[in-house]
C-alpha positions as CSV (number, residue, x, y, z in Angstrom):
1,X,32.0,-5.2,9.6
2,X,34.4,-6.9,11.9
3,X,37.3,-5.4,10.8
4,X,35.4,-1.8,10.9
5,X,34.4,-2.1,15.0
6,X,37.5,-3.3,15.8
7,X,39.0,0.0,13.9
8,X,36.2,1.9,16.1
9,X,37.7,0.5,19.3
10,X,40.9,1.0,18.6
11,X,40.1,4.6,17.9
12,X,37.8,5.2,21.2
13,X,40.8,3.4,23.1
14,X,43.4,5.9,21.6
15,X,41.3,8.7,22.3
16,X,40.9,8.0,26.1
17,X,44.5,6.5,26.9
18,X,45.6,9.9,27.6
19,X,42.7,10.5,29.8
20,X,43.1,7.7,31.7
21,X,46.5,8.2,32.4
22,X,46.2,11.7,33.9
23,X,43.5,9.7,36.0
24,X,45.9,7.4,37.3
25,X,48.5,10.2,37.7
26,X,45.9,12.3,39.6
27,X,45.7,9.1,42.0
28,X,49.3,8.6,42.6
29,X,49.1,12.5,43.7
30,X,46.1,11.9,46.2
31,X,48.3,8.8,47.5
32,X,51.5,11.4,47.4
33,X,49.4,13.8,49.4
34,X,48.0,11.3,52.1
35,X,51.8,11.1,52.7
36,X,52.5,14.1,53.2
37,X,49.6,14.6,55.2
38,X,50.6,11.4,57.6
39,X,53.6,13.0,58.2
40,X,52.6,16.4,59.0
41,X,50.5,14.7,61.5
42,X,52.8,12.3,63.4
43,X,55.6,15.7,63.0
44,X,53.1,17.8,64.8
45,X,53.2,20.4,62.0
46,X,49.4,20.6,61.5
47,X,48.7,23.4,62.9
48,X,51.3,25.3,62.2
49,X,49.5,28.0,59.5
50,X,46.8,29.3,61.4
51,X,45.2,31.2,58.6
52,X,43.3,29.7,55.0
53,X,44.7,31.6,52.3
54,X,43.4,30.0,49.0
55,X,46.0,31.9,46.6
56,X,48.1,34.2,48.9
57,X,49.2,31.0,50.8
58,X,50.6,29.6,47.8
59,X,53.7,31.5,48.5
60,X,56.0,30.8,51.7
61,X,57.7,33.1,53.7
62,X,60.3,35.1,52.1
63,X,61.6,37.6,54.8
64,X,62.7,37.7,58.2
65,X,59.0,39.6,59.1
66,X,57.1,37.4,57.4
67,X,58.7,34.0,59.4
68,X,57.7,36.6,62.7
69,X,54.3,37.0,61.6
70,X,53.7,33.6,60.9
71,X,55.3,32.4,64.4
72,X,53.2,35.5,66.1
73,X,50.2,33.5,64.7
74,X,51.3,30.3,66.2
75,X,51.6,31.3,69.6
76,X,48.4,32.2,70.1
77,X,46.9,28.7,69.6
78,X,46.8,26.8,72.7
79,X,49.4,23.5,71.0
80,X,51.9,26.5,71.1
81,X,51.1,27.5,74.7
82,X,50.8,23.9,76.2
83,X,53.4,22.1,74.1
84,X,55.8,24.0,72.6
85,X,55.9,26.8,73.8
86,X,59.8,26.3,73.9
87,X,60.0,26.5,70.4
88,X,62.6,29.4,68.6
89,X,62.0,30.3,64.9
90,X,64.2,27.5,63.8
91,X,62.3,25.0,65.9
92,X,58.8,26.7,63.8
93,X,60.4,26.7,60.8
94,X,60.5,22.8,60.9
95,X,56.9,22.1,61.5
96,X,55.8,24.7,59.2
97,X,57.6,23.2,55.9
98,X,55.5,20.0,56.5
99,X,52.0,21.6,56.8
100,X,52.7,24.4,54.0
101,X,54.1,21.7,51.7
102,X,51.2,19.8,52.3
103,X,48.8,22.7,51.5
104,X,50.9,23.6,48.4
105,X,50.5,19.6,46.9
106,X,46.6,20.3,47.0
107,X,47.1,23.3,45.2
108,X,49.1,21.4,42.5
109,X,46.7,18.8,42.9
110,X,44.3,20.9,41.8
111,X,45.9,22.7,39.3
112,X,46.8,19.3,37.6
113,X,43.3,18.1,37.4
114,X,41.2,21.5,35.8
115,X,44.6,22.4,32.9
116,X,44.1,18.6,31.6
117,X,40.4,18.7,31.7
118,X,40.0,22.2,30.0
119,X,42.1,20.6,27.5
120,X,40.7,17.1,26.7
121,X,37.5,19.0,27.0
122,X,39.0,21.0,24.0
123,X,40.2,18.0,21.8
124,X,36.9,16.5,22.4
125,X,38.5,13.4,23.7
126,X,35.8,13.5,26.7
127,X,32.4,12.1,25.5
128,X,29.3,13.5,27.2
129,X,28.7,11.0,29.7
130,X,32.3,11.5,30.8
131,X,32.3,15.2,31.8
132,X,29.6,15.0,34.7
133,X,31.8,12.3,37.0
134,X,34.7,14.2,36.1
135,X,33.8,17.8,37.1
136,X,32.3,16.1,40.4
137,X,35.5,14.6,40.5
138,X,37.2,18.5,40.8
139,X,34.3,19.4,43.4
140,X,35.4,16.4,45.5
141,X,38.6,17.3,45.3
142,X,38.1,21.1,46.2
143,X,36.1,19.9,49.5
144,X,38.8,17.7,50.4
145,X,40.3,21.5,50.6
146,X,37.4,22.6,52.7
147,X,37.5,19.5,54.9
148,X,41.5,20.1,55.8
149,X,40.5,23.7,56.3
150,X,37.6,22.5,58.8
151,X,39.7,20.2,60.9
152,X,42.7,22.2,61.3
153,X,40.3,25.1,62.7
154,X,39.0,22.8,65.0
155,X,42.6,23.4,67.3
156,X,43.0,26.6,67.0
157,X,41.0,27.9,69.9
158,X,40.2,25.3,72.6
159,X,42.1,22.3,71.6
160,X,46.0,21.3,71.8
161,X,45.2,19.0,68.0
162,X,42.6,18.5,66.0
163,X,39.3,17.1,66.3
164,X,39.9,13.4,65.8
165,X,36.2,13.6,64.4
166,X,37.2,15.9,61.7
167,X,40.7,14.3,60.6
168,X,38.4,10.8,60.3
169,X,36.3,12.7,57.6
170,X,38.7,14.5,56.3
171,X,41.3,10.9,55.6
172,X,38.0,9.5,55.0
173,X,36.9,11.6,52.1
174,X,40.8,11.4,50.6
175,X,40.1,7.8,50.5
176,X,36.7,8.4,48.6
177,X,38.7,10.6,46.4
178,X,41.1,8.0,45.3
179,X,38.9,5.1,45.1
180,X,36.8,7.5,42.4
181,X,39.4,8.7,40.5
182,X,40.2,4.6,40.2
183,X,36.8,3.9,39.3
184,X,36.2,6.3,36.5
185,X,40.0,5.4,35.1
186,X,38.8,1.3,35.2
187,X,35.5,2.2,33.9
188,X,37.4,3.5,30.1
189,X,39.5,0.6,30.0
190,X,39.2,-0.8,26.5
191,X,39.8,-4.4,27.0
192,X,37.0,-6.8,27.7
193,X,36.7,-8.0,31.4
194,X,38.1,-11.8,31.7
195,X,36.5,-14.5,33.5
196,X,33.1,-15.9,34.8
197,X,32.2,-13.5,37.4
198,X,29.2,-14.6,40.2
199,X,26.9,-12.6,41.6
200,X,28.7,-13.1,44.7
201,X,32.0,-11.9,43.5
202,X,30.8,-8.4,42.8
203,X,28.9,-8.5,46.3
204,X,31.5,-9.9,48.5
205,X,33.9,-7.4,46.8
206,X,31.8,-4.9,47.8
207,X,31.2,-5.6,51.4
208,X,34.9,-5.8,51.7
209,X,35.3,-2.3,49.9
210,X,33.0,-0.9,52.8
211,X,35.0,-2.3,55.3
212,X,38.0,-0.9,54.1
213,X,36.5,2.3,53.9
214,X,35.7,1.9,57.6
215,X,38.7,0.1,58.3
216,X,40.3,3.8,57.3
217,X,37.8,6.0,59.1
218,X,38.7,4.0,61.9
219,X,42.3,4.6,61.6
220,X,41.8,8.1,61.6
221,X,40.3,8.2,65.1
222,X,42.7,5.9,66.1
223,X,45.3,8.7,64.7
224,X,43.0,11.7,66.1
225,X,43.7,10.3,69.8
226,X,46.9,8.9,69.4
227,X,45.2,5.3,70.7
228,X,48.4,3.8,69.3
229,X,50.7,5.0,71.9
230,X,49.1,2.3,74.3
231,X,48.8,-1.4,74.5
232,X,51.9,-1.7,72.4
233,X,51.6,-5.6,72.3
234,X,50.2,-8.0,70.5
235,X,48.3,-10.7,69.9
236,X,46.8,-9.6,73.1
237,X,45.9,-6.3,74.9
238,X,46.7,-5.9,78.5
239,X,47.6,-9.7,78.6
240,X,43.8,-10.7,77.6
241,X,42.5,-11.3,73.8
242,X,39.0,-9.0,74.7
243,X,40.7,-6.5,77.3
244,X,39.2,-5.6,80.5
245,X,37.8,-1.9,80.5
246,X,36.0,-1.3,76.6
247,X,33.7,0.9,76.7
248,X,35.2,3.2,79.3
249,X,33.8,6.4,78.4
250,X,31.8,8.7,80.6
251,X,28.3,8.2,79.9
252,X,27.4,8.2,76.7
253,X,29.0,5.0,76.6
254,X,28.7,4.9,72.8
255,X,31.6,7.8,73.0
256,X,34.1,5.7,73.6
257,X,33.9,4.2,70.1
258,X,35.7,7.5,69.0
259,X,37.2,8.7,72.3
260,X,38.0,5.8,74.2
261,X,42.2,4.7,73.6
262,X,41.5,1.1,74.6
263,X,37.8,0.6,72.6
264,X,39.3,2.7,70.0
265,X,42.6,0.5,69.1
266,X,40.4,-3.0,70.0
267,X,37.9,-1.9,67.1
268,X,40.6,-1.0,64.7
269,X,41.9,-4.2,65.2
270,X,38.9,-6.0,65.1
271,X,38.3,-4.8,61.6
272,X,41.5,-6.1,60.9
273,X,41.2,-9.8,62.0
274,X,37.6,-9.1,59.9
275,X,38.9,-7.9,56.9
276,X,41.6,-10.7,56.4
277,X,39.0,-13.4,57.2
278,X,36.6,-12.1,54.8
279,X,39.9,-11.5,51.9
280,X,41.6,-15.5,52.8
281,X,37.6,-17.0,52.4
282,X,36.8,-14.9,48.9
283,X,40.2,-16.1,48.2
284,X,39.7,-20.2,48.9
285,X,36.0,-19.7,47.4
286,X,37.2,-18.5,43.9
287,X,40.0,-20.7,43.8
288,X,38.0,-23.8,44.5
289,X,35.3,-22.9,42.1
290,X,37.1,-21.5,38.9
291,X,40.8,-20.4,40.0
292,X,42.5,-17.1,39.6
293,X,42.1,-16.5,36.2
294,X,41.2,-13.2,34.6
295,X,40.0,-10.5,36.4
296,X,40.1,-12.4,39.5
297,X,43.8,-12.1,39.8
298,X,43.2,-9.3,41.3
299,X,42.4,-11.4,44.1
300,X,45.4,-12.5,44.7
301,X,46.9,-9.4,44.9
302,X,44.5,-8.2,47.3
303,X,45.4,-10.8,49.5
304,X,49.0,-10.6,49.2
305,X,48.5,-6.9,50.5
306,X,46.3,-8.0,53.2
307,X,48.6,-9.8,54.7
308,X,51.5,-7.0,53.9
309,X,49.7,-4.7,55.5
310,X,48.5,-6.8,58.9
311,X,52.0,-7.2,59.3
312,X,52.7,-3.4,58.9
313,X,50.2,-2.6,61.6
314,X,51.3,-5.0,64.0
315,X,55.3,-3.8,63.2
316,X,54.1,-0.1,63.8
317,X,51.8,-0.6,67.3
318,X,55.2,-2.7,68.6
319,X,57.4,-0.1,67.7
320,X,55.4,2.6,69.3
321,X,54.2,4.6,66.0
322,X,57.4,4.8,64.3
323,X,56.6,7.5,62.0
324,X,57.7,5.6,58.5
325,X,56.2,2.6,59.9
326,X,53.1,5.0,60.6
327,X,53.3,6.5,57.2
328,X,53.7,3.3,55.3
329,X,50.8,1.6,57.1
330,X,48.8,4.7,55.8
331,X,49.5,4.2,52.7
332,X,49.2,0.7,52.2
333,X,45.6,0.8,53.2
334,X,45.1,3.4,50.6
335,X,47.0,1.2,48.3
336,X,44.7,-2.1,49.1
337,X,41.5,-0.3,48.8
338,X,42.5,1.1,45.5
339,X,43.4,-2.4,44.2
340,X,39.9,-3.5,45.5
341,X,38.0,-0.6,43.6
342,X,39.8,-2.2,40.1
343,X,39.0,-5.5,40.9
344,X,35.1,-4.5,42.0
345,X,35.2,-1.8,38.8
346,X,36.5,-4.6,36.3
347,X,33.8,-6.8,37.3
348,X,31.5,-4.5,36.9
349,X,32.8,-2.6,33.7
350,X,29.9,-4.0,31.5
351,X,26.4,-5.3,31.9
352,X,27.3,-8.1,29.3
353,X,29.4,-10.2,31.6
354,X,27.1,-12.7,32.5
355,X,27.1,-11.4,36.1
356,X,24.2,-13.7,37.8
């Protein structure tokens, strides 16, 4: 009888390795694609298709007239008129690459996730409880589409950028995308979870995976009005810990959470001071009261990345948003809330665990 469920699991584990995989590979493209899409922000290129063209826009420009037509629709956006408006073809030509490369990775994105579906589907290697979280993962991923959509027609008529409401929601829901494509992939994991787990692990882990969340959202607004190009020093801000002037904003006051440069930066790094607290206290908690064995080595990492990526935040703000430094940051956060989803899903993978 043993011998016979172990043959079982073996069998169900077989069946879904190749599932997970293209989980794990759809990830690494979201992460890819955040990227991209740091870049094409701290470039400027954002805004540089002015038109949503599902299919059609799959293909680049190929002739002289098309590069014209494109650039025709570029000047009539007021970021052309304020900023750049001495830009020649080449210049356009730049900007454009990153935003239409960025475009085409959702597409393959996309493409990548509905071929390997429609297939596993077909070799029944999906069991029924699989193929609901999966096909909402698609419809996230196709309103990620609709989000980037919304947020770059938000400066095309009256603004010089983007709304730095709508690039929070749209980073924000990349993140979400992510950490659910990680979740589903840790949820088939064959092997038994390792390692007394607390209550209190699974809801410590979670608070922190909220933050993070938040931590992100945060970032974007941060991004949306370029807080980071002030106050480049640090520990302190304007030579005080708690800087004169937060809250700044017009009335409503409560504005300046998402408008206000100063309030905007100080909260950001608030959350930061927060979240490694929080990380370093789980941290001497477990290892005082069972050690880092099991699942919770996962711990470990996450506070190895903590720090990695404190010090990646202050190296960027110092160096003005150096644009790798920028980009790396970026994706480091995505990186550390992904490894917190594992941990948090592995905990979590079975209700025989002897969570209490």
């Amino acid at each position: 009888m043993q011998n016979a469920a172990l043959s079982s699991t073996s069998y169900v584990a077989d069946r879904l390795r190749p599932v997970r995989i293209w989980l794990y590979v759809m990830a690494a493209l979201v992460l890819a694609m955040v990227m991209v899409g740091g870049m094409t922000r701290l470039t400027g290129s954002g805004l540089s298709i002015t038109t949503w063209r599902p299919i059609a826009g799959i293909i680049p420009p190929l002739k002289e007239s098309d590069w014209l037509a494109e650039f025709a629709g570029y000047k009539l956006i007021p970021q052309y008129e304020v900023y750049n408006h001495w830009m020649t073809l080449e210049d356009f030509k730049g900007i454009f690459w990153w935003e239409w490369g960025h475009r085409f990775l959702g597409r393959v994105i996309g493409f990548v996730f509905a071929i390997p579906f429609l297939v596993f589907l077909f070799q029944r290697r999906l069991t029924r409880d699989m193929i609901l979280p999966l096909t909402g993962l698609f419809f996230l991923g196709g309103f990620q589409g609709f989000l980037g959509w919304w947020m770059v027609s938000s400066g095309l008529t009256e603004l010089t950028s983007v709304s730095q409401y709508r690039l929070a929601t749209h980073l924000t829901a990349a993140l979400l995308l992510l950490l659910a494509l990680v979740w589903v992939a840790r949820r088939m994991r064959p092997e038994p979870t390792e390692g007394a787990i607390t209550r209190g692990n699974v809801w410590w882990t979670a608070i922190l995976q909220v933050l993070l969340v938040i931590q992100v959202a945060a970032g974007g607004f941060v991004a949306g009005i370029q807080a980071g190009m002030g106050y480049n020093t640090w520990p302190l801000m304007e030579g005080k810990l708690i800087p004169d002037g937060l809250g700044g904003h017009p009335e409503p006051t409560w504005r300046s959470i998402f408008e206000h440069g100063l309030t905007v930066q100080f909260n950001h790094r608030m959350l930061a001071y927060l979240i490694t607290i929080m990380t370093f206290a789980m941290l001497v908690v477990q290892i005082r009261r069972a050690g880092l064995g099991g699942v919770h080595r996962w711990l470990g990492l996450i506070a190895f990345l903590v720090l990695a990526q404190v010090a990646l935040g202050i190296a960027t703000l110092l160096s003005m948003i150096n644009i790798d430094l920028a980009v790396s940051h970026q994706a480091l956060a995505f990186i550390l809330a992904a490894t917190i989803c594992a941990y948090l899903a592995d905990m979590t993978k079975t209700k025989a665990l002897g969570v209490r």
